[in-house]
C-alpha positions, 0 to 999 in steps of 0.5 A: 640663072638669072639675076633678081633684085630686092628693096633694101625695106622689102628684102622679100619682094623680087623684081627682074634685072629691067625692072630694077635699072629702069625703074630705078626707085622701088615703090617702098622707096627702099633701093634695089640690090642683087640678091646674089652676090658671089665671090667671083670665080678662080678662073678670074683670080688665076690672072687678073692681075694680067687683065685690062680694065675693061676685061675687069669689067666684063667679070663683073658685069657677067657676075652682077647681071648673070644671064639677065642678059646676054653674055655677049652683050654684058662684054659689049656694054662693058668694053664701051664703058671702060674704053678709058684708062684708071691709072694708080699714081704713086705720090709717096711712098705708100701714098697712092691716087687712082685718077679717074678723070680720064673719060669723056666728062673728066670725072668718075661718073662716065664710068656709070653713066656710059654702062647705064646708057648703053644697058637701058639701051639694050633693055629697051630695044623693043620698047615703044615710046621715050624713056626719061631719064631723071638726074640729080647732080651736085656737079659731075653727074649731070655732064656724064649723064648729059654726054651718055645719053646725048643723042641717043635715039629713044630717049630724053634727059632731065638735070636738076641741079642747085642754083649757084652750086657746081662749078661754071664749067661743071654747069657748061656741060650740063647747060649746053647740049641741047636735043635731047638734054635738058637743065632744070635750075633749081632754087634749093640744094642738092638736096632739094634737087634730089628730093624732086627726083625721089618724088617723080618716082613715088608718083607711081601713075605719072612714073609710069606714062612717062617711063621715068628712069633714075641716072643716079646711083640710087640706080643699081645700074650706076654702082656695078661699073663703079666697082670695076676700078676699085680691082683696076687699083688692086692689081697694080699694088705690089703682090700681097698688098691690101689696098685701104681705099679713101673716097672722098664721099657724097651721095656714097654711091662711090663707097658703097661699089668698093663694097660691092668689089669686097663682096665680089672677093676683093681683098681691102684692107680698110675704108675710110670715107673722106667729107667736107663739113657734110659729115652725117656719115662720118657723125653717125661711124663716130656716135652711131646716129643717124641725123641727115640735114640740110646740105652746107655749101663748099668748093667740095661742091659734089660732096654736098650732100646731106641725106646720102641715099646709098647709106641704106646699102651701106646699113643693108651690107652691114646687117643695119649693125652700126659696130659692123660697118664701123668696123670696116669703114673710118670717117673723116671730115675736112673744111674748106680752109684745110682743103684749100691749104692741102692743096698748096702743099701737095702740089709744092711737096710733091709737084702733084695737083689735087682738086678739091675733092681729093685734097679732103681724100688725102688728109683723110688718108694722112689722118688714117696714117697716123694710127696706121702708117703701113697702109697702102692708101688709095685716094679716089681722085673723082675729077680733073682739077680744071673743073674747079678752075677759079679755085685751083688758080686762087691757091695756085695761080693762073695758068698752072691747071690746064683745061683739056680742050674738051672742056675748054671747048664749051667756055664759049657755049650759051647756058639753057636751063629752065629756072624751077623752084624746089617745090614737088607740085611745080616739078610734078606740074612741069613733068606732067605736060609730057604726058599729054 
């Protein structure tokens, strides 16, 4: 059977497996979800303990997708996507990090990106003309979109990305590729910048001539492969332990495929979502109110975030009952002063390096510990520490954060953006000329 798709507003209305990963934003500007989530099979349970990541991945793949499409090339797609390494690392005891910035962009996000690139790929196999693919990015998923797609025949990119608020490495690689990528800077926030994305796909007419497509996790193609890692961690904990992942939390894309895993059958024990001072969801597991607003800068520069699109998933896997989800997920949040303290004690404690991402996951777990101090915590740690460079060095000193040279290889690189205000016509207007 094949896999459908609903609107999170229009839980009646149906689209198919091609319609919901390219065209990525429903019409009612809801977000897609599969209609059918099962548990996934004992065959699977009997030894996956013993599986690789990537034949995680293939499970998984074959249970969101079913026979949308093909068995062979789920395997294919999957295989490719997840053909880098997630390690558990054990910090202290019971204090746990999953290290996955181990792929090509050093972040998480090459997880998704590369399984989105290469489904749109097989999808558009037979299609005539360019798909576009739009891309907000408050920091790591511009250069994991960047470098999924670079190249790839069919196909153009555009980055939007807040002017001054990702890392100067970070904006290398998004700035520098040239081809088929290209970089809009953006006068605004992230935001701003996902607000102008949102925009392009309500324009309906425009959407359609240029065949936009989202690489956000507004796109549902984003979430699946991001689920394979939540069981990699699992299986490495000792037998009967249930893991309590900690995500340090912005667009909540990252969360919201831990809560796909759990769906799929995976045992949690808890999760808690880890903030910078961009608390709205942490506020709203506290008060049970909702109030997005504008996003506040921090070194936690991908958290910055503060109107998370995935929360209407969240709220749809919770049946919009704010006792339910507050009841599976904890919220905390963390400025940048604590963050930067974290960091210095971790790395003098343990001799393990946080980046500023999972220094705010860590004391969100320390603070979990404290009323549950049994708990296997599992800090998501989303990127490699030499992408936030000049604060690593001010906390710990220059020359203590080495940068893989396939970072270091793009210091040198000239940047090319396109300077944009954050104003939808200007977008609109800037779209339109490749229409004609």
């Amino acid at each position: 059977m094949s896999q459908r798709f609903y609107s999170t507003n229009s839980p009646g209305r149906f689209v198919d497996t091609k319609e919901a990963v390219l065209r990525s934003l429903p019409a009612d500007n809801g977000l897609y979800m599969p209609e059918n989530i099962e548990r996934l099979g004992q065959e699977f349970w009997a030894d996956w303990r013993n599986l690789s990541l990537a034949d995680i991945g293939v499970h998984v793949s074959k249970a969101i997708f079913r026979e949308s499409v093909p068995a062979d090339e789920l395997e294919k797609i999957a295989r490719e996507s997840a053909n880098f390494p997630a390690p558990l690392i054990t910090v202290k005891e019971r204090e746990h990090v999953l290290e996955l910035f181990h792929g090509p962009t050093l972040a998480f996000k090459d997880f998704g990106a590369r399984f989105m690139a290469r489904l749109m790929g097989w999808l558009t196999r037979d299609d005539d003309g360019l798909l576009t693919v739009l891309v907000a990015t408050s920091g790591d998923t511009g250069g994991a979109v960047a470098s999924a797609f670079h190249g790839v025949p069919g196909t153009r990119v555009v980055i939007l990305y807040p002017k001054g608020k990702v890392s100067g490495l970070q904006e290398k690689q998004l700035t520098t590729l040239g081809e088929n990528i290209t970089a809009l800077e953006i006068e605004g926030t992230f935001d701003d910048c996902q607000r102008l994305v949102k925009s392009a796909f309500l324009k309906r007419e425009m959407s359609e001539k240029l065949n936009l497509t989202s690489a956000n996790s507004i796109n549902i193609s984003r979430l699946v492969p991001q689920s394979f890692y939540y069981f990699e961690a699992a299986k490495n904990l000792p037998e009967g332990v249930k893991p309590t992942f900690v995500i340090p939390s912005g667009n909540f894309g990252n969360l919201t495929a831990g809560l796909l895993a759990e769906k799929l059958g995976l045992k949690v024990e808890h999760f808690v979502a880890a903030t910078n001072r961009n608390d709205v969801v942490p506020e709203y597991l506290r008060e049970g109110e909702y109030r997005p607003r504008p996003s506040v800068a921090t070194i936690s520069n991908a958290m910055d975030v503060g109107a998370p699109s995935n929360f209407s998933r969240m709220k749809h896997i919770f049946g919009a009952e704010w006792e339910s989800m507050k009841a599976r997920v904890a919220g905390f949040s963390y400025g940048d002063k604590v963050t930067r303290e974290t960091i210095r004690r971790i790395k003098s404690e343990t001799g393990y390096t946080l980046e500023p991402h999972g220094a705010v996951g860590w004391l969100a777990a320390e603070a979990w510990r404290e009323s549950n101090p049994d708990a296997h915590t599992v800090v998501l740690e989303t990127a490699h520490p030499s992408k936030f460079l000049d604060v690593m060095e001010e906390e710990l000193g220059k020359g203590e954060t080495v940068i893989p040279e396939r970072l270091a290889c793009l210091a040198d690189r000239k940047k090319v953006a396109i300077q944009m205000e954050a104003a939808e016509e200007t977008f609109h207007n800037w779209l339109e000329k490749f229409t004609s």
